[in-house]
VOGU-564638 format. One record per residue (C-alpha): x, y, z; residue number from 1. Coordinates in pm, 1 decimal, padded with zeros to 6 digits. Layout:
# residues N
<atom <X Y Z> NUM>
...
//
This chain:
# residues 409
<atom <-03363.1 -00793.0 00228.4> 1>
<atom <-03319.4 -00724.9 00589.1> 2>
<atom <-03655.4 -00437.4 00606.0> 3>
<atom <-03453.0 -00168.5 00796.3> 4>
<atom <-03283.9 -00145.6 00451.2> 5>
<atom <-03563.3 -00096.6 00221.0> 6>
<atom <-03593.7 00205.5 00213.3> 7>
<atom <-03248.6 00239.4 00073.1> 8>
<atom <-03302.0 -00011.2 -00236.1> 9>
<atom <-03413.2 00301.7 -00445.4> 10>
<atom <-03296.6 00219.1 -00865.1> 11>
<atom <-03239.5 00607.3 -00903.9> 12>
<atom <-02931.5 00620.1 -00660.9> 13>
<atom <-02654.8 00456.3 -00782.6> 14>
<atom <-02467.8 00172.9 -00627.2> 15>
<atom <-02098.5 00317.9 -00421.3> 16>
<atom <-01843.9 00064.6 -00419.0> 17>
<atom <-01560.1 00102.1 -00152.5> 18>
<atom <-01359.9 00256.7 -00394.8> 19>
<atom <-01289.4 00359.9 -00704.4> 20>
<atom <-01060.3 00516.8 -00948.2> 21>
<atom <-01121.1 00866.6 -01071.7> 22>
<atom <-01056.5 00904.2 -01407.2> 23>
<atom <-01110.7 01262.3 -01607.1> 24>
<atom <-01053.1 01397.7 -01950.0> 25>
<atom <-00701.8 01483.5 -01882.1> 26>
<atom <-00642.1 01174.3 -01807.6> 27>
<atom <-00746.4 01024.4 -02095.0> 28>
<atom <-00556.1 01325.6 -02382.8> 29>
<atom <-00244.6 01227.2 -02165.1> 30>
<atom <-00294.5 00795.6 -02229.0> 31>
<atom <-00391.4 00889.3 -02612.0> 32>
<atom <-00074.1 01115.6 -02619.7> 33>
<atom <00134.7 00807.2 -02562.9> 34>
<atom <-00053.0 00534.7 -02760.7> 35>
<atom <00005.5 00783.5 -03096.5> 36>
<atom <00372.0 00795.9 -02976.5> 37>
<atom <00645.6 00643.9 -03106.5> 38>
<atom <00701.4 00442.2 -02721.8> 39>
<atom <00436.1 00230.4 -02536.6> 40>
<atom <00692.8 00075.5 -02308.1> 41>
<atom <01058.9 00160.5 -02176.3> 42>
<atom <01019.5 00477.4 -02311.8> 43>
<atom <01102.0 00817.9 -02144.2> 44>
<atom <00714.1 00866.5 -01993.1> 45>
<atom <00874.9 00619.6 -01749.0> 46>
<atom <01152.2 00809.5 -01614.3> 47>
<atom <00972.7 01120.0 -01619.2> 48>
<atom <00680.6 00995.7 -01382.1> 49>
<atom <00955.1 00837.0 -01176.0> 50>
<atom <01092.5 01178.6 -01139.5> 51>
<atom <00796.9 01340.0 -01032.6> 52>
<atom <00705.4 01036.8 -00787.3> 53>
<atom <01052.8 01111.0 -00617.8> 54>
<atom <01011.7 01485.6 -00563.3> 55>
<atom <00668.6 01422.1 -00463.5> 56>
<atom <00770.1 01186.5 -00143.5> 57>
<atom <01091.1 01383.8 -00085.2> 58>
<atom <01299.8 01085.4 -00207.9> 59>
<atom <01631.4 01083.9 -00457.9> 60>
<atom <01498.6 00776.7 -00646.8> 61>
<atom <01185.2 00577.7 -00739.5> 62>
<atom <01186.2 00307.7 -00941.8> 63>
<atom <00845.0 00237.3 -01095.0> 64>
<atom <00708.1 -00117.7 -01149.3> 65>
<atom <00405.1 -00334.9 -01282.2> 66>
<atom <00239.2 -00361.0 -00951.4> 67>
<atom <00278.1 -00322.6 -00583.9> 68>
<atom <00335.1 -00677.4 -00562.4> 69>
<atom <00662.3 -00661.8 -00794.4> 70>
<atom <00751.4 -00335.0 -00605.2> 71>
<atom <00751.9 -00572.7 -00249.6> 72>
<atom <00927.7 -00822.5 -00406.6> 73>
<atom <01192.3 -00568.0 -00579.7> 74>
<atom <01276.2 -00430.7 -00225.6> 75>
<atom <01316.3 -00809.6 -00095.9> 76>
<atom <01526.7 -00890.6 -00358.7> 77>
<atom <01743.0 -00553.8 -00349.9> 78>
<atom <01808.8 -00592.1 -00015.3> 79>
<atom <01945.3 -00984.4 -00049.0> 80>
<atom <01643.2 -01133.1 00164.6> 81>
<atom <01666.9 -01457.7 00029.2> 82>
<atom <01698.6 -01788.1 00209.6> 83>
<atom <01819.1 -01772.1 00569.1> 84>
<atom <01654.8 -01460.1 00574.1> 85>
<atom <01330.7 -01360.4 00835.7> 86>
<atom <01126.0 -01090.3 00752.5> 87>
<atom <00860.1 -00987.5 01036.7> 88>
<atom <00549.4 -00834.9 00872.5> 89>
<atom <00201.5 -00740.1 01110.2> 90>
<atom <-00057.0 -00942.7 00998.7> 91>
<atom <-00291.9 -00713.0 00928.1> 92>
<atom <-00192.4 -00656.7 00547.2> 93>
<atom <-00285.8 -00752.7 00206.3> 94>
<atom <-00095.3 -01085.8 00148.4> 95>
<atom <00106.0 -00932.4 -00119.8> 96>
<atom <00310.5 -00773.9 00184.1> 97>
<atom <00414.3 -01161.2 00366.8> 98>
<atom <00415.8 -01305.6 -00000.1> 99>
<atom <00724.5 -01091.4 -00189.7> 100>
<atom <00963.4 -01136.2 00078.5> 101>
<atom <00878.6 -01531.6 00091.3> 102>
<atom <00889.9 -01556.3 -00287.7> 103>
<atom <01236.6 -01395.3 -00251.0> 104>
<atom <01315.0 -01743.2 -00014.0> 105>
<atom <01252.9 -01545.9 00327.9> 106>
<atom <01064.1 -01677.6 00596.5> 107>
<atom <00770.8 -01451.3 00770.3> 108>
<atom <00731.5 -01367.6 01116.9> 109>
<atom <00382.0 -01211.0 01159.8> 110>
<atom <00358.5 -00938.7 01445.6> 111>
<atom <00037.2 -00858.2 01624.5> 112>
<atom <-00110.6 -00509.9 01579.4> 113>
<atom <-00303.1 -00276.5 01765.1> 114>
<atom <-00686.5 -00378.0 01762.0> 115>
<atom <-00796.7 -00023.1 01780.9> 116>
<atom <-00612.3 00086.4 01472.2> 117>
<atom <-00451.8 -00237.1 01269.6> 118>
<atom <-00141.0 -00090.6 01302.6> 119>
<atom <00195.7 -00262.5 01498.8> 120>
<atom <00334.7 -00109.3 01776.2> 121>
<atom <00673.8 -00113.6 01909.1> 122>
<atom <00605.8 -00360.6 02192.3> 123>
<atom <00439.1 -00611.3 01898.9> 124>
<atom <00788.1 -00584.5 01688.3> 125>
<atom <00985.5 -00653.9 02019.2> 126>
<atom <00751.3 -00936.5 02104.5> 127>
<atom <00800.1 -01080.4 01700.6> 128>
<atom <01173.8 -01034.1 01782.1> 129>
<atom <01201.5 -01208.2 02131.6> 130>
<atom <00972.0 -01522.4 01963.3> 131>
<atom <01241.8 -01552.3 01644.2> 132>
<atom <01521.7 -01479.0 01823.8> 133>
<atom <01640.9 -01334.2 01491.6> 134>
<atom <01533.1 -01141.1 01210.5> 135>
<atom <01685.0 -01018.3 00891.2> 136>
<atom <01427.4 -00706.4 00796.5> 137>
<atom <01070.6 -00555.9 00911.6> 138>
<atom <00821.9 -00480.0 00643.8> 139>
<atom <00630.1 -00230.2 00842.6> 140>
<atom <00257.6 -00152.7 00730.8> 141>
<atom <00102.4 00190.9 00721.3> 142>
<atom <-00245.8 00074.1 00735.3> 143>
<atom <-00533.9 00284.5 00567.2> 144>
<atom <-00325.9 00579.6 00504.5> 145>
<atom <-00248.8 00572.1 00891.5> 146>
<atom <00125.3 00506.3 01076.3> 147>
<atom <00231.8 00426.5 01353.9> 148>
<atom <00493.7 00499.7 01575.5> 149>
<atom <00742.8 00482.6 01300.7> 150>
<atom <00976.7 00668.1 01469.1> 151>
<atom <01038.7 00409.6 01812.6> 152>
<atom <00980.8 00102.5 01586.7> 153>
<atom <01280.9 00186.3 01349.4> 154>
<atom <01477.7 00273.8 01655.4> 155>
<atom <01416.4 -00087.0 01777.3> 156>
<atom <01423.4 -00252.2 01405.2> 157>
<atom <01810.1 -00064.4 01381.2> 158>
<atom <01861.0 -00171.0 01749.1> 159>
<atom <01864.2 -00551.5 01621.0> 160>
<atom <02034.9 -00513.4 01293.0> 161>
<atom <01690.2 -00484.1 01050.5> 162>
<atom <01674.9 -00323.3 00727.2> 163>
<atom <01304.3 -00189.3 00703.2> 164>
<atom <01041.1 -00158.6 00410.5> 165>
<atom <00778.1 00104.7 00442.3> 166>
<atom <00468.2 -00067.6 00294.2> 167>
<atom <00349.9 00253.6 00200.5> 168>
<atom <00088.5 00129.1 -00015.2> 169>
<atom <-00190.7 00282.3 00157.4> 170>
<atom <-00036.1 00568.1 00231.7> 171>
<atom <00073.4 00830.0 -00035.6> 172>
<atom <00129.4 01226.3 00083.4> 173>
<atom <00110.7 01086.1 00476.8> 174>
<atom <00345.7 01244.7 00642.6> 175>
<atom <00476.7 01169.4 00997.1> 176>
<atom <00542.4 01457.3 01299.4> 177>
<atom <00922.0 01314.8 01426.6> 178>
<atom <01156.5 01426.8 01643.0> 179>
<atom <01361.5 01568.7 01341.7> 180>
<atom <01042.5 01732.6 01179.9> 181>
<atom <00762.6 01671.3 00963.8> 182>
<atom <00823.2 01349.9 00706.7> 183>
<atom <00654.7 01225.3 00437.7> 184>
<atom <00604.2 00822.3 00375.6> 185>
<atom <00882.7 00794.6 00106.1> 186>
<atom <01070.5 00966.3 00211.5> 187>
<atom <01271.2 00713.5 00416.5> 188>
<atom <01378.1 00921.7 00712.9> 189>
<atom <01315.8 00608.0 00907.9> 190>
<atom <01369.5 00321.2 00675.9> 191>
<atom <01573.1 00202.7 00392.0> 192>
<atom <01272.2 00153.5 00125.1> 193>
<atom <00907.9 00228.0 00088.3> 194>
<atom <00714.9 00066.4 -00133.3> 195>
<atom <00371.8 00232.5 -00317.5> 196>
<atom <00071.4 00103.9 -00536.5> 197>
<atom <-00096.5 00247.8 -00764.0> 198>
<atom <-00396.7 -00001.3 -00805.4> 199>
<atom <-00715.5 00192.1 -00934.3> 200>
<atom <-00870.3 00250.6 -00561.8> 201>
<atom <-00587.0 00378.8 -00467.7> 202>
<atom <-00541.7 00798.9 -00460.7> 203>
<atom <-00315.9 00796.1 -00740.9> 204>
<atom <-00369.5 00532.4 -01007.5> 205>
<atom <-00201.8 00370.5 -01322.1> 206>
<atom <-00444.1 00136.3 -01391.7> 207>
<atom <-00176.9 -00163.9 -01218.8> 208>
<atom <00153.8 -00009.9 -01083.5> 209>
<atom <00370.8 00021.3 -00823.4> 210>
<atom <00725.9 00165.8 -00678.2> 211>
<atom <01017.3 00189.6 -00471.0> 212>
<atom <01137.8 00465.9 -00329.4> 213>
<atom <01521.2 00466.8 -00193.0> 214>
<atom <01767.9 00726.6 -00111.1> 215>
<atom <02049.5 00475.0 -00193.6> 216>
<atom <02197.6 00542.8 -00540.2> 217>
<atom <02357.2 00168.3 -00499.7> 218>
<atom <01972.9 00027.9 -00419.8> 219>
<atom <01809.8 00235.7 -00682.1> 220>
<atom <02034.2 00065.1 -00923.8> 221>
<atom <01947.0 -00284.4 -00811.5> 222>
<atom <01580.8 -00158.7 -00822.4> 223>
<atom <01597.6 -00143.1 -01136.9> 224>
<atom <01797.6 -00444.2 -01285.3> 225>
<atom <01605.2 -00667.1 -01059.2> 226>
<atom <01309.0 -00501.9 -01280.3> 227>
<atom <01428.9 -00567.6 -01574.6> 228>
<atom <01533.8 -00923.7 -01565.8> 229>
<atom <01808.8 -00874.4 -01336.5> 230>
<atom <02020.7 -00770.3 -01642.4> 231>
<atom <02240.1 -00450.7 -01679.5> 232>
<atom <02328.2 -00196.1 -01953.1> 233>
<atom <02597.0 00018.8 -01748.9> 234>
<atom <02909.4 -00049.1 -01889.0> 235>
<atom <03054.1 00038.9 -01543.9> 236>
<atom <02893.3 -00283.8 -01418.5> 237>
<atom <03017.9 -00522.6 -01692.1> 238>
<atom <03229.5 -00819.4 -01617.0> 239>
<atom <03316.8 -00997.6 -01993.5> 240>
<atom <03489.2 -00707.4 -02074.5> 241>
<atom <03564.9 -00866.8 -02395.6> 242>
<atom <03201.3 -00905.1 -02507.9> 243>
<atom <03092.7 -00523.8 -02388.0> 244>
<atom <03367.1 -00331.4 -02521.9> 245>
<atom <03486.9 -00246.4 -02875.3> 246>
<atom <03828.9 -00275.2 -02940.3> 247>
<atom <03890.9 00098.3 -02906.8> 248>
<atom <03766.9 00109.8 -02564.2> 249>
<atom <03384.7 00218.6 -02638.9> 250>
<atom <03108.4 -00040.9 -02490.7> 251>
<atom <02885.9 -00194.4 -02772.7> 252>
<atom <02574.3 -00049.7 -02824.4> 253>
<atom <02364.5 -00381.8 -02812.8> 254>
<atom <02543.3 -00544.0 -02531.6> 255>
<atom <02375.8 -00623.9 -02221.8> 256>
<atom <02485.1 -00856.0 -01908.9> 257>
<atom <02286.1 -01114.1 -01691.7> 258>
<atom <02371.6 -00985.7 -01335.9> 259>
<atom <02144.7 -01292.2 -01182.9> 260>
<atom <01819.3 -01380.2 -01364.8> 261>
<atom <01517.0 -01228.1 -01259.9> 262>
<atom <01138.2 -01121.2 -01404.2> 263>
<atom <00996.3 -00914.1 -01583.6> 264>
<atom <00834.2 -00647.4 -01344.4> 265>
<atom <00817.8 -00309.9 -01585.5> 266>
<atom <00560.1 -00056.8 -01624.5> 267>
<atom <00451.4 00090.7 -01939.6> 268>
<atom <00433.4 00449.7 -02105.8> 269>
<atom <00084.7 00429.6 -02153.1> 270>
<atom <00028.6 00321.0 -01719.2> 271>
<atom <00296.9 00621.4 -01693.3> 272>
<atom <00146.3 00867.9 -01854.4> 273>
<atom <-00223.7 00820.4 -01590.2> 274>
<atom <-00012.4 00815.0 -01306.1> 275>
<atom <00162.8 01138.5 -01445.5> 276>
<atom <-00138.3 01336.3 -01507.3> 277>
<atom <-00301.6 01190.3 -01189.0> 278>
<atom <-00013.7 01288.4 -00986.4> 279>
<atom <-00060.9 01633.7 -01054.0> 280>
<atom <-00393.4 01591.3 -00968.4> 281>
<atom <-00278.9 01457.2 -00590.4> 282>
<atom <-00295.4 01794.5 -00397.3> 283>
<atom <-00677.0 01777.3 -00510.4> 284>
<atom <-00744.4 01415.6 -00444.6> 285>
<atom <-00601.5 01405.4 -00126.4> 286>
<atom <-00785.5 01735.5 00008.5> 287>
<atom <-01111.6 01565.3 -00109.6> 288>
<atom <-01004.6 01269.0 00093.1> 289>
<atom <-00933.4 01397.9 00404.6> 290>
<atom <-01262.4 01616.0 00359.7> 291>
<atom <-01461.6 01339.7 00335.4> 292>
<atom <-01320.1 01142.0 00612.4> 293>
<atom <-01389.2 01427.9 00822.5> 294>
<atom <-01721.2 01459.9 00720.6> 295>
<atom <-01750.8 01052.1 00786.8> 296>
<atom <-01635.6 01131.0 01152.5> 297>
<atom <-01915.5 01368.0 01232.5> 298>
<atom <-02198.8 01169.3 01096.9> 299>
<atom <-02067.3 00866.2 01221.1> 300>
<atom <-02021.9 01045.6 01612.4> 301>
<atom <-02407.3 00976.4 01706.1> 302>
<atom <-02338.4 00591.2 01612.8> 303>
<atom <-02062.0 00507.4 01914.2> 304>
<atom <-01953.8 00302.2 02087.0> 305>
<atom <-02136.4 00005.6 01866.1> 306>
<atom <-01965.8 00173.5 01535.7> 307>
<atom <-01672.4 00435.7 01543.9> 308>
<atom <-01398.0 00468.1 01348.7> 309>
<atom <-01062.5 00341.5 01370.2> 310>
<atom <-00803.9 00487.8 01644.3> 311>
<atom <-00547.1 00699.1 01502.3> 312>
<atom <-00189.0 00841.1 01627.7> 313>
<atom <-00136.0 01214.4 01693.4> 314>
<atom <00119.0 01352.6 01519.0> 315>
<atom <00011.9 01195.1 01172.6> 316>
<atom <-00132.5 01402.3 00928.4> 317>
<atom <-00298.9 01108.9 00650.2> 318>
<atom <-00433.3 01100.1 00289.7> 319>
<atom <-00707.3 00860.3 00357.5> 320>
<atom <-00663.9 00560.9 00121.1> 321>
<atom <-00972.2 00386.1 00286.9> 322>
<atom <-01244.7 00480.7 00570.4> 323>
<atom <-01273.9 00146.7 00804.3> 324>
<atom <-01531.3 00167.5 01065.4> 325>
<atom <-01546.9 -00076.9 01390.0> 326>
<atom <-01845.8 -00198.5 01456.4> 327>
<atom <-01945.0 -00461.5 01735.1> 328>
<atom <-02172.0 -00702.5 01600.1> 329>
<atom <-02246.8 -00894.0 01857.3> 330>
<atom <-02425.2 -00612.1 02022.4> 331>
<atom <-02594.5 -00482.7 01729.6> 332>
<atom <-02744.9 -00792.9 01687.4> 333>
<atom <-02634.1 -00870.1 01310.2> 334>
<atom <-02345.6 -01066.4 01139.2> 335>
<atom <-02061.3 -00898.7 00919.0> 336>
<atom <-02212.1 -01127.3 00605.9> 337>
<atom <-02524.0 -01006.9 00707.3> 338>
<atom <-02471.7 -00695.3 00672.9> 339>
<atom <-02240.5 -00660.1 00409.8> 340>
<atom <-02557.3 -00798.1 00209.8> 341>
<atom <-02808.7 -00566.8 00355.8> 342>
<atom <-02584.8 -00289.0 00240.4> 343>
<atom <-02526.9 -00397.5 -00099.3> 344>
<atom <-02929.7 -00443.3 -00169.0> 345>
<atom <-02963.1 -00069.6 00001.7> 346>
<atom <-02666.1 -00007.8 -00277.7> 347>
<atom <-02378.5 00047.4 -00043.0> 348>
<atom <-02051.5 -00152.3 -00103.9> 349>
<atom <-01845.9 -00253.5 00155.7> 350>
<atom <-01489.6 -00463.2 00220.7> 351>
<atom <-01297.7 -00627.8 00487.0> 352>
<atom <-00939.5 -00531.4 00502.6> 353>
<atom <-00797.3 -00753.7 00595.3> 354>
<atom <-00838.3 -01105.8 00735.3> 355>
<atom <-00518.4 -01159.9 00888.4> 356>
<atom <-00245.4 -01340.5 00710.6> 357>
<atom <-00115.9 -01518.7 01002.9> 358>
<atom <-00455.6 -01722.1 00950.8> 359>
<atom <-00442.9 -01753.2 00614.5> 360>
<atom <-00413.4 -02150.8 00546.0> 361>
<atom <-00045.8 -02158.2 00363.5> 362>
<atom <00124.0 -01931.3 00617.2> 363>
<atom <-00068.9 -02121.0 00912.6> 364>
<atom <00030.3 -02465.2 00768.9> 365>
<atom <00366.7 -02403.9 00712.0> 366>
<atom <00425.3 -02189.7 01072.4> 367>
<atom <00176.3 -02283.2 01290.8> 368>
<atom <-00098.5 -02147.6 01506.6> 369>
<atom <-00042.8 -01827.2 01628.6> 370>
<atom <-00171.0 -01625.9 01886.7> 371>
<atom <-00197.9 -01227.9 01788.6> 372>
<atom <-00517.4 -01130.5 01979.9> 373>
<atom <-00461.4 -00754.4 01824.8> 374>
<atom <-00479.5 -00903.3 01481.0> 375>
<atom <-00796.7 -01074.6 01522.4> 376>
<atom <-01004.0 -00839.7 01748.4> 377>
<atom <-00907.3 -00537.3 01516.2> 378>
<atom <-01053.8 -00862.6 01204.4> 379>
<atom <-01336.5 -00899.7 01383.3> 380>
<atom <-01484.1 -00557.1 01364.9> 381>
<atom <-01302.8 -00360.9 01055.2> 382>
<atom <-01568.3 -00298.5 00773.6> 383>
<atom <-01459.9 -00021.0 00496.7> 384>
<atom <-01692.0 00162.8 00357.2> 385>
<atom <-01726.7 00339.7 00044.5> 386>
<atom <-01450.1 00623.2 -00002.0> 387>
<atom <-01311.8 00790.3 -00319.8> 388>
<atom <-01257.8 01145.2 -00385.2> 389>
<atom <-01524.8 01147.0 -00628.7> 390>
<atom <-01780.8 01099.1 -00356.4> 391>
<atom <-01994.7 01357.3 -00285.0> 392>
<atom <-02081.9 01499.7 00080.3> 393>
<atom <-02430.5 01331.9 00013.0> 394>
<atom <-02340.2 00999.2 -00056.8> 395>
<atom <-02142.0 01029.5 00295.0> 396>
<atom <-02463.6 01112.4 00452.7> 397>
<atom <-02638.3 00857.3 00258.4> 398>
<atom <-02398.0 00542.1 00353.9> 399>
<atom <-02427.0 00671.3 00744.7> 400>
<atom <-02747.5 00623.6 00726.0> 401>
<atom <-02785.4 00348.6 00528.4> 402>
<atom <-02553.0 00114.2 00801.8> 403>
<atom <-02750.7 00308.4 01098.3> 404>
<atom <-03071.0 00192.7 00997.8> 405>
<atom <-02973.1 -00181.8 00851.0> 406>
<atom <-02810.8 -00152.4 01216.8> 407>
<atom <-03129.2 -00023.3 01403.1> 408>
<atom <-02949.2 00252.8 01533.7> 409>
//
């Protein structure tokens, strides 16, 4: 153990991962509820946390899923992005964001990002546009809980003819200051879909989950049959008439219709009911969050310019999903690895998101090198630190000084 450390290795304190769900009694009575029910899956719990996911983003629809994987790939597949199809995607992401669209058959065109804040700017989308010379869709990232300039990228995205995907995974109750007011992420003031997760370190959890929000009552309803093995139940949307309809005109109760086969991407009751009685829980969690980041930013202050947080865009107002710190480790005389170990004997967890996917060896094999400077300067230096709205205002204190002293700052 690096010995600027040891004095943090004490057995009483216990050990604070990056994140973590927060899980509480209610919680629980509201999963038991549903497992002495009479539905554990495709039941009604579903529709009524989509419900309250839509009025929570502002949106008409959301169409819940098993992960946010499924919920990427649903929007892909929704939108037709199939083969023939480019879909430009920054590169600082989880790979889940590149991978859905180019399961779907698209190809990826990674875009370079700010390496202040991991976030693309307009001037990295018209770059990804002028090296493809074409594109079908943008899957823009809100990184952290953090935007960008959502506004001026849709306006060039729409300028070339782009449907756009709010990866909003990180990023549930941000909301964005815009020329036509405040809007929240899911809304879709500036983009056809956003997508959410509801992984446990994320704000709002169902154990595994995810969604799409739309405000397109024609893309809700592919939402959904592409989640359910791209079959249908309307009778308004059967062809073999003669198969879904009694004689008198009625459809048949047990007829269903293979629109184009497709997975297996539902949710359960029991996942629904968490994320229900989480989601009223969200005004709290997300307080907590932004309380704590604050309180991160003021301890944090004395440690600049070798650590200091990541930039962020006026006008956004975030829930935190995680707290990222850059730190230059080249002056500070350590390496990440380092570190990261240091921290973890001292009992503080840490995480690097994320190493960009434009490096990533099946995306660089199959497209080549690429240069995106942004993407690998904001790689270099991003280190998350432990952040979850059950953390107290001493275990802040405790990880800032914990990384200042296995820094020797």
């Amino acid at each position: 153990m690096n010995l600027r450390c040891a004095a943090d290795a004490v057995e009483a304190e216990p050990f604070l991962p990056y994140g973590r769900q927060v899980i509480e009694a209610d919680d629980i009575a509201a999963v038991t509820a549903v497992l002495e029910s009479d539905y554990l899956t495709t039941g009604p719990t579903v529709a009524k946390f989509e419900q309250a996911l839509a009025a929570a983003v502002g949106s008409p629809y959301a169409t819940v899923c098993s992960n946010g994987t499924a919920a990427l790939y649903l929007a892909a597949r929704a939108l037709k992005l199939g083969p023939g199809c480019k879909v430009v995607v920054p590169s600082i992401t989880f790979l889940a964001t590149a991978s859905a669209p180019h399961l779907n058959g698209a190809e990826i065109v990674f875009a370079d990002v700010d390496p202040d804040s991991g976030l693309m700017r307009p001037g990295d989308l018209a770059a990804a546009l002028r090296r493809t010379g074409n594109a079908a869709a943008l899957f823009n990232v809100h990184l952290n809980g953090h935007c960008g300039a959502v506004e001026e990228i849709a306006a060039i995205a729409r300028g070339h003819g782009l449907k756009i995907v709010d990866d909003g995974c990180h990023a549930l109750g941000t909301s964005v200051t815009s020329s036509g007011g405040e809007r929240l992420v899911g809304e879709n003031a500036f983009s056809d879909m956003t997508v959410f997760s509801f992984h446990p370190v994320k704000t709002v959890t169902t154990g595994e989950g995810g969604a799409v929000t739309t405000n397109d009552a024609r893309a809700a309803a592919a939402l959904k049959r592409v989640r359910n093995h791209g079959m249908t139940r309307e009778p308004d949307e059967f062809a073999n008439t003669e198969d879904g309809f009694a004689a008198a005109g009625e459809p048949n109760p047990w007829y269903y219709e293979l629109v184009e086969p497709g997975f297996n991407w539902r949710i359960t009751d029991v996942q629904c009911a968490l994320g229900l009685s989480q989601l009223a829980k969200f005004a709290r969690f997300s307080t907590r969050r932004r309380a704590l980041a604050c309180a991160y930013d003021a301890l944090l202050a004395p440690l600049a310019p070798r650590v200091r947080p990541v930039a962020r865009r006026a006008g956004i107002h975030p829930t935190p999903h995680l707290y990222p710190v850059l730190i230059d480790f080249e002056a500070c005389g350590i390496a990440r690895a380092a570190l990261m170990k240091n921290l973890s004997d001292a009992g503080v967890g840490t995480q690097v998101h994320y190493y960009p996917v434009h490096r990533q060896r099946y995306f660089a094999q199959r497209y080549g090198a690429a240069s995106l400077p942004g993407a690998d300067g904001y790689y270099a230096r991003a280190l998350s630190l432990p952040f979850f709205a059950s953390m107290s205002m001493d275990d802040v204190d405790r990880v800032v000084k914990t990384l200042a002293r296995c820094l020797g700052l």
